[in-house]
C-alpha positions as CSV (number, residue, x, y, z in Angstrom):
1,X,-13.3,-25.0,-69.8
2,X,-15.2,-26.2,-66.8
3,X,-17.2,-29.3,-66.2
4,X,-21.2,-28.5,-66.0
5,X,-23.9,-31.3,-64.8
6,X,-25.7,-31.3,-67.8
7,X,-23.6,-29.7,-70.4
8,X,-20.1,-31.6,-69.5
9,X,-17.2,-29.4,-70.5
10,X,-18.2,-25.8,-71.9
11,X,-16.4,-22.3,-72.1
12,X,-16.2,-20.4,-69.0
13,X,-17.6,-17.2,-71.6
14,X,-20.9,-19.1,-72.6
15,X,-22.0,-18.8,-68.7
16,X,-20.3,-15.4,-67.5
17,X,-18.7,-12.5,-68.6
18,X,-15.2,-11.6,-68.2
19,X,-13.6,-8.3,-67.6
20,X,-9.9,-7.6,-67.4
21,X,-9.1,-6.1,-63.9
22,X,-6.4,-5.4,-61.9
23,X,-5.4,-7.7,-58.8
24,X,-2.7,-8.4,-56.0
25,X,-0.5,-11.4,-57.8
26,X,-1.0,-13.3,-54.4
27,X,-3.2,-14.0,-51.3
28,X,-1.3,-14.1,-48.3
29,X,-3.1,-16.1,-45.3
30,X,-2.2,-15.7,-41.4
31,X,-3.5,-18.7,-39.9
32,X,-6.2,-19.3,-42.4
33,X,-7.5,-15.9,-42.6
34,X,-6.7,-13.2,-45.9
35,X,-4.2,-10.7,-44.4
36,X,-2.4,-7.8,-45.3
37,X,1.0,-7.1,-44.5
38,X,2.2,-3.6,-44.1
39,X,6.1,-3.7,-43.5
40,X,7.7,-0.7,-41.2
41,X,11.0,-0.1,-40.6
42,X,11.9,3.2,-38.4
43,X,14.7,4.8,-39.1
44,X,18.7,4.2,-37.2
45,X,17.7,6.8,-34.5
46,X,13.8,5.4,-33.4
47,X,14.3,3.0,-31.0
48,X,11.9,-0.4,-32.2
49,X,9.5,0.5,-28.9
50,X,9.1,4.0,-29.9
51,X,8.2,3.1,-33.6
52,X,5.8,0.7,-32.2
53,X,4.0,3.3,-29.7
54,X,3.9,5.6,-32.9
55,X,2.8,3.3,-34.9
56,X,0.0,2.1,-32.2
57,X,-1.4,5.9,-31.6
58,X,-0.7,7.4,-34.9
59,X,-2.2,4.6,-37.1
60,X,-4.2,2.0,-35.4
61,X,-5.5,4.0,-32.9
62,X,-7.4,6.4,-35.5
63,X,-8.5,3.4,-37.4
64,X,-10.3,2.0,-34.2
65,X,-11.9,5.0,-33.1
66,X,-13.6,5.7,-36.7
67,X,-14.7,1.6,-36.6
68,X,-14.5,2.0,-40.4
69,X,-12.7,-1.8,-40.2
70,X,-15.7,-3.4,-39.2
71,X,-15.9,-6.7,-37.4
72,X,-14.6,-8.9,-40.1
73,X,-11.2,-7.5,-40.3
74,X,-9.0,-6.5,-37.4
75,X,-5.3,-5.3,-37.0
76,X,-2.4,-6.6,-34.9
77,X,0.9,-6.0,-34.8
78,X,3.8,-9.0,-35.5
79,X,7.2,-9.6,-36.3
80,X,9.6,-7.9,-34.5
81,X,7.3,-5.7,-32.7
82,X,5.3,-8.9,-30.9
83,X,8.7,-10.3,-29.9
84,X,9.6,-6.7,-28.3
85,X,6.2,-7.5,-26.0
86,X,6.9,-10.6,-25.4
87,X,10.2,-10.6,-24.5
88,X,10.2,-7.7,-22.8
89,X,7.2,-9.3,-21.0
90,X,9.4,-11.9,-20.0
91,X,12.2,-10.1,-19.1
92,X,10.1,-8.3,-16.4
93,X,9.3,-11.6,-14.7
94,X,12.9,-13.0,-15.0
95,X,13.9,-9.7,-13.0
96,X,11.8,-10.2,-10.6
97,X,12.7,-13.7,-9.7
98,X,16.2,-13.1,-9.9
99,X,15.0,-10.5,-7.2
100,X,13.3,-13.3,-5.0
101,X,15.9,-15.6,-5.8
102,X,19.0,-13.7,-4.3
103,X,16.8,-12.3,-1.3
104,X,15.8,-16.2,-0.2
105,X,19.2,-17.4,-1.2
106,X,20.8,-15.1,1.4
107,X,18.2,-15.5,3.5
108,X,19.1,-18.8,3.6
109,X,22.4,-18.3,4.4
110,X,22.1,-15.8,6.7
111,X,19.5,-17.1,8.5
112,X,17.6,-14.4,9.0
113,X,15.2,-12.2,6.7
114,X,16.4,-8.8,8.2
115,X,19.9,-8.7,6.5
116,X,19.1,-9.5,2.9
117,X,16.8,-6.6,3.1
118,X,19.9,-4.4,4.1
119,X,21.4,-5.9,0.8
120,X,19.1,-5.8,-2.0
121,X,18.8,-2.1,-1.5
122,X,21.7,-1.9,-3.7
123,X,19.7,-3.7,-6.3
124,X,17.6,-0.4,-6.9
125,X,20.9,2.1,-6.6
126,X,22.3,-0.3,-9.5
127,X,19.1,0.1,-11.3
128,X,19.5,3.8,-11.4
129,X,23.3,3.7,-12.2
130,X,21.7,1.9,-15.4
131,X,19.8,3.8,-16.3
132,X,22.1,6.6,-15.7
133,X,25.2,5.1,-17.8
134,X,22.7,4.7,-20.6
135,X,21.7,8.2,-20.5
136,X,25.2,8.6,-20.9
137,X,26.1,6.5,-24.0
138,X,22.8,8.0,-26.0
139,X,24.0,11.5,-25.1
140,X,28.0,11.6,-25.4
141,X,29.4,8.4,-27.4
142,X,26.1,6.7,-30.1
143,X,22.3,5.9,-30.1
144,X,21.1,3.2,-27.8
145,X,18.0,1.9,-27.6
146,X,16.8,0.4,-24.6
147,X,16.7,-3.6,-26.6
148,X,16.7,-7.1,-25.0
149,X,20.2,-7.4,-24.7
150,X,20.3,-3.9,-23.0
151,X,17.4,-5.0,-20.5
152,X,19.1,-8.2,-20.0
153,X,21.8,-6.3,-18.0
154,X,19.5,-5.2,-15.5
155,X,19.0,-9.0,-14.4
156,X,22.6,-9.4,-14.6
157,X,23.4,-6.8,-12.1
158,X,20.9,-8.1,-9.9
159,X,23.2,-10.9,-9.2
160,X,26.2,-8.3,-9.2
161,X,26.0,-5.8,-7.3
162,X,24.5,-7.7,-4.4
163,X,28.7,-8.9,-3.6
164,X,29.9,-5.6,-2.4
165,X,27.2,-5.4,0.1
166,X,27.5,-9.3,1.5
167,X,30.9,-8.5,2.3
168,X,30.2,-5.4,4.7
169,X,27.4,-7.0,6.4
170,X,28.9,-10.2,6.4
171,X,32.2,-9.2,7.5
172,X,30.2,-6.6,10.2
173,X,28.4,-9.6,11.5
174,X,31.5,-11.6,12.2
175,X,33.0,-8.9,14.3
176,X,30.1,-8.7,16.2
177,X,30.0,-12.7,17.0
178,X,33.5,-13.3,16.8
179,X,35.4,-10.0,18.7
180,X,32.4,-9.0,21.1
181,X,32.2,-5.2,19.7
182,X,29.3,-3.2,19.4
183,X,27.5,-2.6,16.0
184,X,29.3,0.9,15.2
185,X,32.1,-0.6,15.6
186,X,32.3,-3.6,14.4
187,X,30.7,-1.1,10.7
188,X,33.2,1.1,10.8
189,X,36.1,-1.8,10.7
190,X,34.3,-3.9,8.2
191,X,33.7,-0.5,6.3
192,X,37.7,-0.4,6.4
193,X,38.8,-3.6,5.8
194,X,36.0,-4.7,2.9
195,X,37.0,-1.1,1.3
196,X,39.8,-2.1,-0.8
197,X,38.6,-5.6,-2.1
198,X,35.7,-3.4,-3.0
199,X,37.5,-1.2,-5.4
200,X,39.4,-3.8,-6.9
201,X,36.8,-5.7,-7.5
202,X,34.6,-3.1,-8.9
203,X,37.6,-1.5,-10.9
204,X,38.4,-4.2,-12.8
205,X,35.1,-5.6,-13.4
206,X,34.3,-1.8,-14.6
207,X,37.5,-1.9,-16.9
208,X,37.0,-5.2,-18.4
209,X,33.2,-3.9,-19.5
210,X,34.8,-0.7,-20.8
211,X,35.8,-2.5,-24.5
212,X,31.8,-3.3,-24.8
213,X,31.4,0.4,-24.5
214,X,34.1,2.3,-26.8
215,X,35.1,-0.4,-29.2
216,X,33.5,0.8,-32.5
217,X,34.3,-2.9,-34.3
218,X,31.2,-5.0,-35.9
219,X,28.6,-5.7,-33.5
220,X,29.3,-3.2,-31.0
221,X,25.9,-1.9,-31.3
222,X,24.3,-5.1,-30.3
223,X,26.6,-5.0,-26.6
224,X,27.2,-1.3,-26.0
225,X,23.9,-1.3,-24.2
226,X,24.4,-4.1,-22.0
227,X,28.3,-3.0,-21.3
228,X,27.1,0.7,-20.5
229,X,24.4,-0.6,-18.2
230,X,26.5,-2.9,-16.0
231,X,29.2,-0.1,-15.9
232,X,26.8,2.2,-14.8
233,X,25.2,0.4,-12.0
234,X,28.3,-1.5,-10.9
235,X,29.5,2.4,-10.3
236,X,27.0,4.0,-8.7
237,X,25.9,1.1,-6.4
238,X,29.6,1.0,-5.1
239,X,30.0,4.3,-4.4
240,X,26.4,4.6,-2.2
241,X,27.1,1.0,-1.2
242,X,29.8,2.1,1.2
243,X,27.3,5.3,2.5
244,X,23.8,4.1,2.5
245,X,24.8,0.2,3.6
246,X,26.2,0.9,6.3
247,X,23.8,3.1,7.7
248,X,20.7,1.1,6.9
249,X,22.3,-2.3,8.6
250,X,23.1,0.0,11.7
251,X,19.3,1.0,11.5
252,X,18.4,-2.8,10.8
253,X,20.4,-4.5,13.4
254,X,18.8,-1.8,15.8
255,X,15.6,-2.6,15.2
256,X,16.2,-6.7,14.9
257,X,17.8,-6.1,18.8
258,X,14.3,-4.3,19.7
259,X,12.2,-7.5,17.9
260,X,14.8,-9.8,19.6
261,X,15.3,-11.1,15.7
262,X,19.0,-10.7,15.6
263,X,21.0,-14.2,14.9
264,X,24.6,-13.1,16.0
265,X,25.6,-16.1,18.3
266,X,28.5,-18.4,17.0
């Protein structure tokens, strides 16, 4: 029955005619607009960004071209694909500033903008150990996607691997103020003395990471990434810390004694 202005209550069949059709059973809205939710889950070995960049050229791009949508519909992509973006969006900034924020930090400390420089090279040689160790881990032990927990490594080492080279130039810089030697010098016995802490530190930070890696228990999928990208870089920025440091703060210091820039005095 519905209520008419003239009428009052009459059959809905005495002022239209029905026909029995098929329907959806609901109407789902996304912020007050009809929508249509199309669920996708890629397999165990597509990582969630690759399924998203297939996803984005093999479906919606097609769509797009043809412009068969029309301007009263349009497609986006949610759920856990919009929190990869944005997180992953955020992460990039957050690595960044942890960049900025150990550089002025030691800057700071050091007094001088030269040295840090020397430093945070070893940020990108821990990068690539990363990167390297999770190469590694999708090639000889399980799948690993590249997820937030795995990127969130990357910012970790950041504030890592930065030690091993602060105690070289640090210890270099001492020598120089403190015992009067000349800069090869005073690198090749910080090189010598800084050498062992170096290892030890590295080792066992390297070795506590190691159950993260191998332990097949519940969960391990969720750390292996991060554990196999702090390995990695903690690794390979040791070993070229002790090569490449060295060199670059002889190169550095050189250059800062040219410029007049070099803060050495006690």
């Amino acid at each position: 029955m519905i209520q008419t202005p003239m009428a009052g209550l009459v059959p809905l069949n005495s002022v239209s005619s029905l026909e029995l059709v098929s329907g959806p059973s609901q109407i789902n809205h996304i912020e007050q607009h009809r929508a249509i939710v199309v669920r996708v889950i890629p397999p165990y070995d597509v990582s969630m960004e690759r399924a998203v960049d297939i996803v984005k050229t093999g479906i919606i791009g097609p769509i797009l071209e043809k412009g068969e949508l029309g301007r009263a519909y349009h497609i986006g992509l949610t759920g856990t694909a919009d929190d990869l973006s944005r997180t992953s969006e955020a992460l990039k900034w957050n690595f960044i500033l942890a960049v900025v924020i150990t550089f002025l930090l030691m800057s700071a400390l050091f007094e001088n903008f030269l040295y840090p420089l020397v430093i945070m090279f070893s940020v990108p040689l821990a990068a690539a150990g990363g990167f390297l160790g999770l190469w590694l881990v999708n090639t000889f032990l399980s799948n690993q996607p590249l997820d937030i927990l795995t990127m969130l490594g990357f910012v970790i080492l950041v504030g890592i691997v930065v030690n091993n080279a602060i105690l070289i130039v640090h210890q270099t810089l001492n020598f120089i103020r403190n015992n009067g030697m000349d800069v090869n010098t005073a690198i090749k016995e910080a090189v010598k003395i800084r050498i062992r802490p170096i290892y030890m530190s590295t080792t066992t930070s390297i070795f506590g990471m190691i159950p993260l890696v191998f332990y097949p228990g519940a969960g391990s999928e969720l750390y292996r990434g991060l554990g196999s990208v702090v390995i990695g870089g903690l690794a390979v920025s040791t070993i070229f810390t002790l090569f490449l440091i060295p060199t670059l703060f002889s190169l550095v210091y050189s250059l800062g004694s040219a410029l007049g820039k070099n803060n050495v005095n006690p």
